[in-house]
C-alpha positions as CSV (number, residue, x, y, z in Angstrom):
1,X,51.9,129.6,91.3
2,X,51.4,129.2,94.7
3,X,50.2,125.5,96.6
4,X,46.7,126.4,98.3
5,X,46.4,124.9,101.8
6,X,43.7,122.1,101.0
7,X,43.3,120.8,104.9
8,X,43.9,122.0,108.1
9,X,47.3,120.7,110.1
10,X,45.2,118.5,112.2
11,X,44.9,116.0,108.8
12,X,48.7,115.4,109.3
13,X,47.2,112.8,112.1
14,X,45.5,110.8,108.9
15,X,47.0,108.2,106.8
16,X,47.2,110.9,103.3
17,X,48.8,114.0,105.8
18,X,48.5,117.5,105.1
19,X,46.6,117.8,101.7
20,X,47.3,120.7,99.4
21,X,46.5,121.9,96.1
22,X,49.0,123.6,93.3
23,X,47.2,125.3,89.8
24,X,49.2,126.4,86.7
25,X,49.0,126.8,83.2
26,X,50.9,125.4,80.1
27,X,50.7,126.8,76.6
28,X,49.9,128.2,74.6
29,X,52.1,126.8,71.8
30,X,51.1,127.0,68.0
31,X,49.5,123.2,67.7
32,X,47.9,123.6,71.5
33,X,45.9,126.6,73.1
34,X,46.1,127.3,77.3
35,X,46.2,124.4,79.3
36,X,44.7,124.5,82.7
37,X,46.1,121.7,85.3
38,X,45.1,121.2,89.0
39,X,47.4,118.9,90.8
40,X,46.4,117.6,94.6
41,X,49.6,116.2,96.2
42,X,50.3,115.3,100.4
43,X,53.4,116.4,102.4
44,X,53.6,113.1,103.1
45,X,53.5,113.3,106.8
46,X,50.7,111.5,107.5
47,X,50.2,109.4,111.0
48,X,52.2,106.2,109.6
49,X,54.9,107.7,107.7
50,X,55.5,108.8,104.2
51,X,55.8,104.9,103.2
52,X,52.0,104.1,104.5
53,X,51.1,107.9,102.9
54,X,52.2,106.5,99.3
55,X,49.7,103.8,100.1
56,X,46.6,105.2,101.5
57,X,47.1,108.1,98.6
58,X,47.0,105.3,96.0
59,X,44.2,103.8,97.9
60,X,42.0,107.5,98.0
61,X,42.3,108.0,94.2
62,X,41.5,104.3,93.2
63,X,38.8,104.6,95.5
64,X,37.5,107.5,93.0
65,X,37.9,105.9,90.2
66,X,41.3,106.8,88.8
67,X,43.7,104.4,88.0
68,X,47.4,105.2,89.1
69,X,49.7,105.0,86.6
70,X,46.6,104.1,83.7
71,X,45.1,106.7,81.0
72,X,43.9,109.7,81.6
73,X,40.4,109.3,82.3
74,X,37.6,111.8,80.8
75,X,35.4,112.4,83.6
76,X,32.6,114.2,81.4
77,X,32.4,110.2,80.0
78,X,33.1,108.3,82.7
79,X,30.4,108.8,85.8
80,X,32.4,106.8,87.9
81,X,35.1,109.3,88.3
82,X,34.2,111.3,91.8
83,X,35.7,114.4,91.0
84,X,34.0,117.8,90.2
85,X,35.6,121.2,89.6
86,X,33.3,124.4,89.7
87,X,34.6,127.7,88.2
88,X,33.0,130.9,89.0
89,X,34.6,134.5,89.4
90,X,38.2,133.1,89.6
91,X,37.3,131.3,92.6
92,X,37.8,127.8,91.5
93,X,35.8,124.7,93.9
94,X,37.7,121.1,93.8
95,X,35.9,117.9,95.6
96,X,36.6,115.2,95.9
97,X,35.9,112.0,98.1
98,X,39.1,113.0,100.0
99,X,38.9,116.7,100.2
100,X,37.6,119.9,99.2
101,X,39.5,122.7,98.2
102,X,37.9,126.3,97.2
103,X,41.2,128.8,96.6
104,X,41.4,131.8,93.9
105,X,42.9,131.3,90.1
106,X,44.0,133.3,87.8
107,X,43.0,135.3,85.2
108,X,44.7,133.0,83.0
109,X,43.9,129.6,84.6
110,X,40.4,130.7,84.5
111,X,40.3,131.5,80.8
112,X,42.2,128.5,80.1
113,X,39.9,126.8,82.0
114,X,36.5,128.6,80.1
115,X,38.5,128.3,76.5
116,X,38.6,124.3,76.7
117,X,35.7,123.7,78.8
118,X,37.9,121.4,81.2
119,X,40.9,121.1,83.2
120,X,43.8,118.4,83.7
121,X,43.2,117.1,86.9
122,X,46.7,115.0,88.9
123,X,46.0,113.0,92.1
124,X,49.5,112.2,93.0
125,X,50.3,109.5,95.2
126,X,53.8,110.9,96.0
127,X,54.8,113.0,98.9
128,X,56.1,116.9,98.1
129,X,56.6,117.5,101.2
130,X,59.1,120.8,100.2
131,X,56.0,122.1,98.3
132,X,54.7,124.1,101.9
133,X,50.7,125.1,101.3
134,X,50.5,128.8,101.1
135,X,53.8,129.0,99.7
136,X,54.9,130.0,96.1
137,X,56.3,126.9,93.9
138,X,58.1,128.2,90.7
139,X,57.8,126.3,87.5
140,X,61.6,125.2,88.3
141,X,59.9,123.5,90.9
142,X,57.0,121.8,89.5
143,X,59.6,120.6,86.9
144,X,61.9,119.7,89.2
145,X,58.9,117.6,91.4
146,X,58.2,115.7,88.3
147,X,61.6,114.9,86.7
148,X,62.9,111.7,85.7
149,X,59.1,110.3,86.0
150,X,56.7,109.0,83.9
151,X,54.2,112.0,84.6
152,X,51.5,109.4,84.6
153,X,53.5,107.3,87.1
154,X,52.8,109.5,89.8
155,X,49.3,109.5,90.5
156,X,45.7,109.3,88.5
157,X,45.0,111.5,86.0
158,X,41.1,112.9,84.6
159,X,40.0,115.5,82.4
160,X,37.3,117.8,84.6
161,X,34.4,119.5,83.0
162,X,34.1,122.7,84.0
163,X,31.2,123.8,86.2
164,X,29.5,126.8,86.3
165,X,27.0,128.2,89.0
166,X,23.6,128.5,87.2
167,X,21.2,131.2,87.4
């Protein structure tokens, strides 16, 4: 895996900070096929501090209808939910009200992602600020970022239709 630099280093002088992206894969198991997951997270070194960060993060992903720490929210049933995810030639397109991200995926994600028609979608609300954009996160990592949390805790969570370009 490797975090995808969502926004520039001039967002560091917002509220959320710099904004980046990580995409990976669970699965499959024998009771579960491929699982694709997306997760949005901030270095926390927004203008404020990491403190003020935690809050204007919650604040962003209420704002698009996710509730942090709630259910996860099925976004093909629930048109409140601003947040879209268009998959086309492994390139894989992520707005929302807060940012847009357009990085590669791979082969797998992408299948993953075609197989089940959706992907697992985290807006966390806590700083990783030793996950560097543009830099490779092992699973150790990803583990390690949510260990000894309620996975749910940490942010909003949505199930996002895939999106295909049509023609």
């Amino acid at each position: 895996m490797t975090s995808s630099p969502a926004v520039s280093e001039a967002r560091s002088v917002s509220p959320l900070g710099i904004l980046s992206t990580v995409f990976w894969v669970t699965g499959p198991t024998e009771e579960k096929p491929a699982a694709p997951y997306v997760m949005v997270y901030s270095l926390g070194n927004g203008l404020d501090g990491p403190e003020a960060c935690v809050e204007a993060l919650r604040a962003a992903v209420e704002g698009m209808g996710l509730p942090v720490g709630g259910p996860v929210v099925d976004a093909s049933q629930d048109s409140g939910v601003d947040a879209h995810l268009l998959l086309e030639a492994r390139q894989a397109v992520l707005t929302l009200p807060y940012i847009k991200v357009q990085c590669s995926v791979s082969e797998e994600w992408e299948a993953a992602a075609e197989k089940l028609g959706h992907v697992y979608l985290i807006c966390s609300v806590r700083p990783w600020p030793e996950a560097a954009p543009g830099e490779p996160i092992s699973e150790e990592q990803l583990r390690s970022y949510f260990a000894g949390e309620d996975a749910l805790a940490v942010g909003g969570h949505a199930v996002l239709p895939v999106r295909r370009l049509q023609g």
